[in-house]
C-alpha positions as CSV (number, residue, x, y, z in Angstrom):
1,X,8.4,5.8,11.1
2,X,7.8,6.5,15.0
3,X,4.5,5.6,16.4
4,X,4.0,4.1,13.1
5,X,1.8,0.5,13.4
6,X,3.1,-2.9,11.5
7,X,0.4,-4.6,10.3
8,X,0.9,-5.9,6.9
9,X,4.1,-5.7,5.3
10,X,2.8,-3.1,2.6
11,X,2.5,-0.5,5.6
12,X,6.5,-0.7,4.9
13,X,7.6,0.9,1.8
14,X,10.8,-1.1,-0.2
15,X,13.2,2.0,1.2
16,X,12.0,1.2,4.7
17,X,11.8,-3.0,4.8
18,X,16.2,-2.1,3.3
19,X,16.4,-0.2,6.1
20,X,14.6,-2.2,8.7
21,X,17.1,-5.1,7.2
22,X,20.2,-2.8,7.7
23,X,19.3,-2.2,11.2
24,X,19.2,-5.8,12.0
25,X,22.7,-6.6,11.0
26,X,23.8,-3.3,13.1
27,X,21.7,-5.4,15.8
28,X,23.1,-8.9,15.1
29,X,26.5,-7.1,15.5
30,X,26.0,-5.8,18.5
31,X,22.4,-6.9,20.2
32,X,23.1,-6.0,23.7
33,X,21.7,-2.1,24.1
34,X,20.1,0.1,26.7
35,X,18.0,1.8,23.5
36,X,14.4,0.6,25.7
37,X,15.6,1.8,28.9
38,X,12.4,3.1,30.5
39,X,10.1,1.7,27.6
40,X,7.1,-1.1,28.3
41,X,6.3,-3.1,26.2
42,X,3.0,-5.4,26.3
43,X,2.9,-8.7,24.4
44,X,-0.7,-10.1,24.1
45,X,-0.3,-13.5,22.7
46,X,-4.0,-14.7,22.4
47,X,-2.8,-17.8,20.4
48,X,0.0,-20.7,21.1
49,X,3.3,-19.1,20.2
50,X,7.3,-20.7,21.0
51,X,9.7,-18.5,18.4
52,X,7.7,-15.2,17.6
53,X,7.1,-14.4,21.4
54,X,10.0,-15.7,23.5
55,X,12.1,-14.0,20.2
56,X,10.6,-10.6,21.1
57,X,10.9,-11.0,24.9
58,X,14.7,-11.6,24.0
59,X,15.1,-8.6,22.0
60,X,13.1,-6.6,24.6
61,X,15.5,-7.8,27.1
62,X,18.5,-7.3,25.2
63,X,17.6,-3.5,24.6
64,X,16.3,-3.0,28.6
65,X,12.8,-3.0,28.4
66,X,10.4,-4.1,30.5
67,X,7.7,-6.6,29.6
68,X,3.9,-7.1,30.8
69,X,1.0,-9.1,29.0
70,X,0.0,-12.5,28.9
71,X,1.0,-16.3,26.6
72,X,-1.9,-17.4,26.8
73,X,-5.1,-15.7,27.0
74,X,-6.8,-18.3,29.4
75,X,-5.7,-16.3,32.2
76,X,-6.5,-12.9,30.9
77,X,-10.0,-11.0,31.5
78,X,-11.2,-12.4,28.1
79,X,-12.2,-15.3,30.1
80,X,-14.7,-13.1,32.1
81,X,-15.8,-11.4,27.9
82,X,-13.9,-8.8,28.1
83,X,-13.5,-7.4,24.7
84,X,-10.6,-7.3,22.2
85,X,-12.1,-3.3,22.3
86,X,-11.5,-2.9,25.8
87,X,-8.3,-5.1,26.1
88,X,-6.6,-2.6,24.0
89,X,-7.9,0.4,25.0
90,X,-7.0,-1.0,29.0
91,X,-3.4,-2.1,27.8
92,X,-2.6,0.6,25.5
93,X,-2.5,2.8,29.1
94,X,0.1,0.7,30.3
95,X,2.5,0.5,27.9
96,X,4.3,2.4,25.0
97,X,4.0,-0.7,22.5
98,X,2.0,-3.5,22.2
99,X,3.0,-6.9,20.1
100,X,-0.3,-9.3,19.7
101,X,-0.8,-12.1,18.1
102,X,-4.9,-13.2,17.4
103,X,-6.3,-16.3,15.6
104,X,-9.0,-14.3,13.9
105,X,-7.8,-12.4,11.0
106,X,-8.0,-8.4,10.7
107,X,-7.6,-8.1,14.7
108,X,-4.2,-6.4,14.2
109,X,-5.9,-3.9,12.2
110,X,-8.8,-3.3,14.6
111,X,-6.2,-3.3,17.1
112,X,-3.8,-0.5,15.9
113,X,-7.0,1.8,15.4
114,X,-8.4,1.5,18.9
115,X,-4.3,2.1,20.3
116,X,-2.4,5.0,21.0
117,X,0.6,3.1,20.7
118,X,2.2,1.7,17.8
119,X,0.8,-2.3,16.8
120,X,2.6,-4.9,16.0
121,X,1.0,-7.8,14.3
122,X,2.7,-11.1,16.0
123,X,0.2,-12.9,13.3
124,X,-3.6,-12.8,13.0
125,X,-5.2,-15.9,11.7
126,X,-4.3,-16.8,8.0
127,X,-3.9,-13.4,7.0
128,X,0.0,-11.4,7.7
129,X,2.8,-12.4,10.0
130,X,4.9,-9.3,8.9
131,X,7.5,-9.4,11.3
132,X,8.5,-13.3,9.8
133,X,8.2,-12.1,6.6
134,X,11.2,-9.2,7.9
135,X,13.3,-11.8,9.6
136,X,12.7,-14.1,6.2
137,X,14.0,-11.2,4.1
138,X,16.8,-10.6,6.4
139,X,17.7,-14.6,5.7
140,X,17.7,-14.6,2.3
141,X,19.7,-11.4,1.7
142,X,22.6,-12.7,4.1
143,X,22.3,-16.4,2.5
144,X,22.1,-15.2,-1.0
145,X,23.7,-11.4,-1.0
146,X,20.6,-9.9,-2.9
147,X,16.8,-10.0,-2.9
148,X,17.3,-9.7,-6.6
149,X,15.9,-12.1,-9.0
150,X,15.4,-15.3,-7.0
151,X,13.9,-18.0,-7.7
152,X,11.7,-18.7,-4.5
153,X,10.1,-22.3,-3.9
154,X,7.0,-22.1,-1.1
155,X,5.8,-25.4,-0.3
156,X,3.2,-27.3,1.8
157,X,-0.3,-25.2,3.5
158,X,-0.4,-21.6,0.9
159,X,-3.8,-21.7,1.4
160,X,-3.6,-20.7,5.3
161,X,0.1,-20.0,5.7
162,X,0.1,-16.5,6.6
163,X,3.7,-16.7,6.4
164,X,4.2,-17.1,3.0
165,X,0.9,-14.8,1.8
166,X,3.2,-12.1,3.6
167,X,6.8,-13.1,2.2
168,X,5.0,-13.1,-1.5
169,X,4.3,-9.3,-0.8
170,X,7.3,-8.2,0.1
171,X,9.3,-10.2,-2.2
172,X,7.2,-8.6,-4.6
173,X,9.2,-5.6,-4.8
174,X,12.0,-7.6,-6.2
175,X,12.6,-9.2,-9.6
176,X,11.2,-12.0,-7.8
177,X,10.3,-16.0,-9.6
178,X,7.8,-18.0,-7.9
179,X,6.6,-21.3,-7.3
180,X,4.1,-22.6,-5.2
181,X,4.1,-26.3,-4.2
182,X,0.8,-27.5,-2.8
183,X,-2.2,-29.8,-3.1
184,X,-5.2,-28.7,-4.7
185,X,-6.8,-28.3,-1.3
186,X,-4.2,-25.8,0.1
187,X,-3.4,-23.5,-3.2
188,X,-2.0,-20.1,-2.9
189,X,-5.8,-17.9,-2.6
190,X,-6.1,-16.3,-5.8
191,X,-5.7,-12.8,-4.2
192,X,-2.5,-13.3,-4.1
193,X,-1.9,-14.6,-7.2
194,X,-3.7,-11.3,-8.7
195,X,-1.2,-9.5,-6.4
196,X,1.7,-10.9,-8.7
197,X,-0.1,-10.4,-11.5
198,X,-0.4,-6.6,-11.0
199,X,3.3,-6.5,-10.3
200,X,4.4,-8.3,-13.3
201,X,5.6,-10.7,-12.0
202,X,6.0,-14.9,-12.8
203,X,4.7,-17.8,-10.6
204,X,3.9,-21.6,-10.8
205,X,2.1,-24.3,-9.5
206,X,2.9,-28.0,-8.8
207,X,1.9,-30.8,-7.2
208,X,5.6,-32.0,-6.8
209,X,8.8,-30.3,-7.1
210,X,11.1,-33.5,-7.2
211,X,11.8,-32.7,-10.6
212,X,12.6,-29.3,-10.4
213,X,14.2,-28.1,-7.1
214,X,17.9,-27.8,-8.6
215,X,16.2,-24.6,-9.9
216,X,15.6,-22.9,-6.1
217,X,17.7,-20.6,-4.9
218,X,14.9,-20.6,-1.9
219,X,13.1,-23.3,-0.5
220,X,10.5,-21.8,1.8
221,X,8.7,-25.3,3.9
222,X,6.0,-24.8,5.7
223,X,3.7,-27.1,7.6
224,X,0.2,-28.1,7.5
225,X,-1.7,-26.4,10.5
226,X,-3.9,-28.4,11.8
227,X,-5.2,-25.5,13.7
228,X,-6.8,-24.3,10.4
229,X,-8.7,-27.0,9.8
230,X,-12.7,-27.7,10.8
231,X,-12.5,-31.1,9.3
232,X,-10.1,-33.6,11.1
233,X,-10.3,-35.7,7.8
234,X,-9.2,-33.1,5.2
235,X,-6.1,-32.5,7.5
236,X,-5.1,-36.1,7.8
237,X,-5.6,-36.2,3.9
238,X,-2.4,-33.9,3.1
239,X,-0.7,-33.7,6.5
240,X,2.2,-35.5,5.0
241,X,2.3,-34.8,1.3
242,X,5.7,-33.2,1.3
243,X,8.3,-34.4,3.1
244,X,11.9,-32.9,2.1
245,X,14.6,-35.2,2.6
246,X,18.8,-34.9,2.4
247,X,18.6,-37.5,-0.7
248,X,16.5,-34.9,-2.3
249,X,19.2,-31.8,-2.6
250,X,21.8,-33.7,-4.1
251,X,21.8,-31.5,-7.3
252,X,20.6,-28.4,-5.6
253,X,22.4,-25.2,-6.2
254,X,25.1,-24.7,-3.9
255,X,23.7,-21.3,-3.0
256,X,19.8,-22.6,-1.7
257,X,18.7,-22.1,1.2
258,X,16.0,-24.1,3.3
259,X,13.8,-21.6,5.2
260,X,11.2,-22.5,7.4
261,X,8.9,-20.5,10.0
262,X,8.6,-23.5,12.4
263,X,7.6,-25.4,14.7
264,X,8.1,-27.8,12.1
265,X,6.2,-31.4,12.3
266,X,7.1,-33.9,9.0
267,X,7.6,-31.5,6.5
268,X,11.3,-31.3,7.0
269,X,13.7,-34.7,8.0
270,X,15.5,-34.4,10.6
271,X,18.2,-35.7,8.3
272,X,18.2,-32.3,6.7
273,X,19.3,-30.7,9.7
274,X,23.1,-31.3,9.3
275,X,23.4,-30.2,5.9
276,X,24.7,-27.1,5.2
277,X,22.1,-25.7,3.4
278,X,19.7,-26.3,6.3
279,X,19.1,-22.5,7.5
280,X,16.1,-22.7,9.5
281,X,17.4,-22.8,13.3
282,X,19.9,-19.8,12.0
283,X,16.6,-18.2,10.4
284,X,14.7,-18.3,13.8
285,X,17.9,-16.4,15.2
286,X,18.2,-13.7,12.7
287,X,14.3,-12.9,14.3
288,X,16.2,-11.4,17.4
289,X,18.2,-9.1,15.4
290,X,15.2,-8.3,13.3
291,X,12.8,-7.5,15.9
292,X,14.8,-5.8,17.9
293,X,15.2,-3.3,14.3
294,X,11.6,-2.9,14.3
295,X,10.8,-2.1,17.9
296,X,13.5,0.5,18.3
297,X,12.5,1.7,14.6
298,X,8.8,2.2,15.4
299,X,9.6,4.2,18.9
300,X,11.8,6.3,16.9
301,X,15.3,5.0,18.9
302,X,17.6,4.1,16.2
C-alpha cells in the first residue's frame, strides 16, 4: 500500500480497511513512536476543521514528524488565485504526504493526480471523509467485537453527510442492516442506495425511529450542516428534527453504541453524555490511533 492515495474508502480493499483496523489497536497500545522521524507532512485544511486536523497533527507528533501547511486558507496564496493545480504541485515539493480537506467535492481526487506524494482526503464537500469512516469502523468493532451483521441506525443530514455516504460503503462489505433516519429533504442520495442494492444488501427509511431504536446495535447521529445549505430557510426548517435524549434509550440493547463525527449542535443532549452507551468523545479518540495506522501504512512504515 506505500505511496498509495486514500480517497474514497473503496480505494481500500476489505483485507486492507482489517488491517488498517489492526494497526490502530497496535497504535492505541502503544502511540508514542519515532516511525516519521525525518518525514513532513503537509496538512492543507481549506475548510473549518477541530477533530480531523488537530487529530492528525497529534498522530504526526506522536510518531516524530514534522508538520507544515495551513487551517485556514485565508492566509494561504489562494487569496492572491493561486490554483488548487499549483498549490499541490508547490506543496507536494515540500513534503512526503499531504492531508487536505476542500469544500468542493472531487478535489481530493484532482489532488492525488496532480501529487507525487500519497493524498489523503481530510473530507471534500459532501462527497467521502474516509479516514472517519476508518476511525468509525475501528469504534464499532471494539464496542461491538465484529463488523458482522449489525444493525446500523444513521440519523439526521444523509443527504450531505459525507460521513455516513462513506461509512455505508465500507460497511458494505459486511452482512450489514441499515436504516436511514431523515426528513424528506435530507434522504440518503439514491446513489447510494443503488450501491446497497448491488451488494445485496437491506436498508430502511423513516421519518422517526422512536419506535424502533431497541433494534440498533449502532446509532450513527449526525448533524444538520448548515454550511450545506443556500437557503437559510430550508436549514431552519429541519435543524432540529432529531434530537436524541437519555429517556429515549431506556430499552436499548445493552450492546448499542452512540457514534457521532462531531462538532455536534442539538442533535445529541447533553444528558446523553454520561450514559454509558454514549461513545462519541471515545470515538473522536480512537481517530489518533487510526490515523496514525494510515499514515505510517501509506509511507510503507509499519
Amino acid at each position: 500500500m506505500k505511496n498509495r492515495s486514500l480517497v474514497s474508502i473503496d480505494d481500500f480493499s476489505k483485507e486492507e480497511i482489517i488491517r488498517i483496523l489492526d494497526l490502530a489497536g497496535e497504535f492505541e497500545a502503544q502511540p508514542v513512536r519515532r516511525l516519521l522521524e525525518g518525514k513532513v507532512i503537509a496538512t492543507l485544511f481549506f475548510e473549518p476543521s477541530t477533530r480531523t486536523r488537530l487529530s492528525f497533527e497529534s498522530a504526526i507528533n506522536r510518531l516524530g514528524g514534522k508538520i507544515v501547511g495551513f487551517a485556514d486558507s485565508s492566509i494561504s496564496s489562494v487569496t492572491k488565485g493561486e490554483t488548487l493545480h499549483d498549490t499541490i504541485r508547490m506543496v507536494n515539493s515540500y513534503c512526503d504526504l499531504i492531508v487536505m480537506r476542500h469544500p468542493y467535492e472531487g478535489s481530493a481526487r484532482y489532488a492525488s493526480e496532480i501529487a507525487t506524494v500519497p493524498v489523503i482526503n481530510a473530507g471534500d464537500g459532501a462527497n467521502q471523509h474516509p479516514t472517519q469512516t476508518l476511525l468509525d469502523l475501528y469504534s464499532i468493532r471494539k464496542t461491538q467485537d465484529t463488523l458482522e451483521n449489525l444493525n446500523v441506525f444513521m440519523v439526521g443530514d444523509l443527504k450531505y453527510g459525507r460521513t455516513v455516504h462513506s461509512l455505508l460503503m465500507a460497511m458494505a462489505n459486511w452482512n450489514t442492516t441499515f436504516n436511514f433516519i431523515s426528513p424528506e429533504e435530507l434522504r440518503m442520495p439514491d446513489e447510494f442506495k443503488i450501491y446497497l442494492d448491488n451488494a445485496g444488501l437491506k436498508y430502511y427509511e423513516h421519518l422517526d425511529f422512536s419506535d424502533i431504536i431497541s433494534k440498533a446495535d449502532i446509532i450513527y447521529m449526525t448533524r444538520v450542516q448548515k454550511e450545506r445549505f443556500s437557503d437559510p430557510i430550508e436549514y431552519e426548517k429541519v435543524k432540529n428534527i432529531y434530537v436524541l435524549k437519555n429517556n429515549m434509550l431506556r430499552n436499548t440493547k445493552s450492546n448499542m453504541r452512540i457514534l457521532h463525527p462531531l462538532p455536534r449542535v442539538n442533535e445529541i443532549h447533553t444528558d446523553v453524555d454520561a450514559n454509558p452507551k454514549a461513545y462519541y468523545f471515545e470515538q473522536a479518540q480512537n481517530g489518533v490511533y487510526t490515523r496514525q495506522a494510515i499514515l505510517c501504512t501509506l509511507l510503507g512504515l509499519n
